[in-house]
N, C-alpha and C positions, 0 to 999 in steps of 0.2 A: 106543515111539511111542504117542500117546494115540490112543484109539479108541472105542469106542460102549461098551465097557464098563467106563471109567473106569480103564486102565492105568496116567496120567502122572501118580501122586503115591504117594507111602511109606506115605501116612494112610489106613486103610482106612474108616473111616466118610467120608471124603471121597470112596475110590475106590467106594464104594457108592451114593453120590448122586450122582453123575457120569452111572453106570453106568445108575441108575434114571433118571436125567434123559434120557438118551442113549436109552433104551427105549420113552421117552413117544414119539419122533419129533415130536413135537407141532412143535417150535422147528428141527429137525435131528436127525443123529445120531453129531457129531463133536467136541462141548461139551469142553473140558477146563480146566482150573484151571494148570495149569501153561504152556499158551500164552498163556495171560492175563499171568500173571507178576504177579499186583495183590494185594494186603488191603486192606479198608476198615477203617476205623475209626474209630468217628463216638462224639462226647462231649455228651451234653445233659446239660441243667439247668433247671430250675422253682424258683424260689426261693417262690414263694407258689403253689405247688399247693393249690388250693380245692376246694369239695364243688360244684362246677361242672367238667363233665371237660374237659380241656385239655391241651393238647400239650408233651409236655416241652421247650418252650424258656426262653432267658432273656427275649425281648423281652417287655417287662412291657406288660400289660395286653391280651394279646394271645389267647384262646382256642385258637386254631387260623389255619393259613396258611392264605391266600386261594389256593387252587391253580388256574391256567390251565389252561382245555381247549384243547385244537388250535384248535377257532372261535376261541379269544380271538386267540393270535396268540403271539409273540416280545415280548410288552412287557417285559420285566425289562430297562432301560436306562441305569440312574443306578445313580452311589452317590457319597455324602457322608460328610462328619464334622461333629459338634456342633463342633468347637473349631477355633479359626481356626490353631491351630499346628502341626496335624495337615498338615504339608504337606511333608515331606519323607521318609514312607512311602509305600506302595503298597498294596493286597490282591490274594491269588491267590482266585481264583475257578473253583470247578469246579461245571460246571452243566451242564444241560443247552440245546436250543435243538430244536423244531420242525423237520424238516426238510418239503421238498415231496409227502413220502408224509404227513406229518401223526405222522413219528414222532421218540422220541428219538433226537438225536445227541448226545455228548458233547463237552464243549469248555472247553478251561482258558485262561484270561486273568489277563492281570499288569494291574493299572491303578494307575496313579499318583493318590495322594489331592493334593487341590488344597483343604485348610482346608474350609470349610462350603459351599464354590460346587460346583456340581453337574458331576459329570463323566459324559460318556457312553460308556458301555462297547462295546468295538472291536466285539463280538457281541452281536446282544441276547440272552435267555435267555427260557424259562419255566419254570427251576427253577435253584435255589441250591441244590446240594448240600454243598459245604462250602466255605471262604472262612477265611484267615487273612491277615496284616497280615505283611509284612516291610520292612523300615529300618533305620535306624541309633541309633532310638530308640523309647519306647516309644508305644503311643496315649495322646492326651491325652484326647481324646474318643469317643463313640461313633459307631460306622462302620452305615451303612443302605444297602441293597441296594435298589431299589426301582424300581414304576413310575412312570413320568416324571406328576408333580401337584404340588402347593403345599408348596413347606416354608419353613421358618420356624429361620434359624438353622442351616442344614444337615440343622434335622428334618423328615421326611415329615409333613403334618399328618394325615394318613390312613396309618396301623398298617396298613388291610389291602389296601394297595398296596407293603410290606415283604414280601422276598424271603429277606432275608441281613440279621444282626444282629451286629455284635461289641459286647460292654462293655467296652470299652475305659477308662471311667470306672471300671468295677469292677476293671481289672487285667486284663481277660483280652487275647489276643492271637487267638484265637480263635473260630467260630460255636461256640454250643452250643444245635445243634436236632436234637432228635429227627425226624429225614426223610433218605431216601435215595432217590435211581431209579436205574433201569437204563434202560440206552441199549437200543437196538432188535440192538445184537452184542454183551450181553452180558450172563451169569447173575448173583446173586449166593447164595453159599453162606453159611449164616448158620453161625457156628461157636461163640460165646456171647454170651452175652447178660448183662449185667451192671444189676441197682437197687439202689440206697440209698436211705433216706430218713434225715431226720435233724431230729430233734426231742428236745428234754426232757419234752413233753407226749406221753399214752399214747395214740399215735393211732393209726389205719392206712392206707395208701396202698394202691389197686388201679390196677395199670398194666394197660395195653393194645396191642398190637403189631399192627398190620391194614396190610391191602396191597388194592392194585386195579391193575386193566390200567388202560392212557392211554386216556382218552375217557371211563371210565365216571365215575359219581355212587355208586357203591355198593362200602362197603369190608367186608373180611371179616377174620375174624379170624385171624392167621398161626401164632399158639401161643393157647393159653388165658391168659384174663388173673390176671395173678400178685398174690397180695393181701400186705403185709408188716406187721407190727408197728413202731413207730417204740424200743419197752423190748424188747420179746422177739425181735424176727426182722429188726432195720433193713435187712440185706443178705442179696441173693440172686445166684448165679450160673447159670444157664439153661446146661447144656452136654449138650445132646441125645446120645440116640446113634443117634437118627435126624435127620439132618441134614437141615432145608427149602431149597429153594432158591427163590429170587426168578427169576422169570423175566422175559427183552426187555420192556419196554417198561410196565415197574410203576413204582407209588409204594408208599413204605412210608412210615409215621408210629408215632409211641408218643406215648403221653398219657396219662393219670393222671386218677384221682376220689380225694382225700380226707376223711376223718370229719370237718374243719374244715377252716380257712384257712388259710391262711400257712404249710404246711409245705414245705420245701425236699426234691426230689425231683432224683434223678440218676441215669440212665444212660449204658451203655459198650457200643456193638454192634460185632462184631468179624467182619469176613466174607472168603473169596474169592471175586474174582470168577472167572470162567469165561466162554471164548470159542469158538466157533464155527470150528477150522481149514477153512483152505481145502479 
């Protein structure tokens, strides 16, 4: 039976941050991984990582997501496709939404894509945390998350009213952004952590991994930032053997600085979460 000292799992550096977590009392003292019953696992990409630091996503041109505070509100309302024959798919969407304490709740939606005309989603959100495309064929176009404003074509003309990205013109079927939160019931244990970079030119990437509580403006840093070689050191795998946890009601982000332009940047974060029994 799980309890304050992280009994419900095989994996002892898990039952040890459980345990420690459990001790904080901070959040509770009942946390476990195994009543959760969940892994994350979240895939980004940067294809033009610049010596401007920015966040490993694919939506281009984009530095960093516009992130909602509780004042703002639930605006994440729409989502579109560039191509008018994008209309016999859907996207799952798993997000967050504000509740009346001003905290995360979780909440996954199926929405049917309708071509480049704008659909409004059954919940509103203030966070995309991951989103993929399921039908009967593939995307023709690319798919935008977004707050309700001007587009053109099915595209948002304002980037920093985008929530949720797929390139779907690139082939993909899924978000690749570096961001995850937690709901207000529930931890996340960070278990590795995966960069590549990939270049022919002799460059280097330094990534960045930071978190904050909901409400604040001030991010910190969750591991030390990881600096890699594009000839000598492309790939790195982060597999602590002290395990961090993300705790209720955070953002996480990653994001990259490059020695030039254009270099393509990727990571792979791999987590469980953890929940609070009754």
């Amino acid at each position: 039976m799980p309890n304050q000292f992280g009994s419900d799992t095989d994996d002892p550096q898990v039952q040890r941050t459980i345990a420690e977590f459990n001790r904080g009392r901070q959040f509770g003292t009942r946390w476990s991984v195994a009543f959760a019953s969940e892994s994350a696992v979240r895939f980004s990409e940067n294809h033009a990582t610049g010596q401007i630091r920015q966040q490993i996503w694919d939506l281009p041109g984009q530095d960093y997501e516009n992130l909602l505070q509780p004042a703002d509100g639930n605006l994440i309302d729409t989502v579109s496709s560039s191509s008018v024959a994008d209309d016999a798919q859907a996207v799952v969407i798993d997000g967050m939404y504000f509740d009346t304490d001003l905290q995360f709740q979780r909440h996954e939606q199926t929405v049917p894509l309708n071509g480049q005309a704008s659909v409004t989603l059954p919940q509103p959100l203030c966070r995309v945390n991951n989103m993929f495309a399921v039908g009967p064929a593939k995307l023709t176009g690319n798919v935008y998350v977004y707050e309700t404003g001007v587009t053109l074509n099915g595209i948002p003309s304002d980037f920093n009213l985008v929530h949720g990205f797929i390139d779907g013109i690139g082939g993909s079927m899924r978000q690749l952004k570096g961001a995850v939160s937690t709901a207000r019931n529930e931890a996340l244990v960070f278990m590795s952590i995966i960069f590549t970079v990939t270049s022919k030119k002799n460059e280097y990437v330094e990534f960045f991994i930071e978190t904050r509580s909901i409400g604040s403006a001030f991010w910190r840093n969750a591991f030390v930032p990881i600096t890699l070689n594009t000839l000598g050191n492309p790939t790195v795998s982060i597999d602590p053997r002290v395990l961090n946890t993300m705790p209720p009601n955070s953002d996480l982000r990653i994001s990259a600085q490059a020695s030039s332009d254009d270099i393509p940047a990727h990571n792979i974060l791999l987590g469980l979460y953890a929940k609070e029994e009754p």
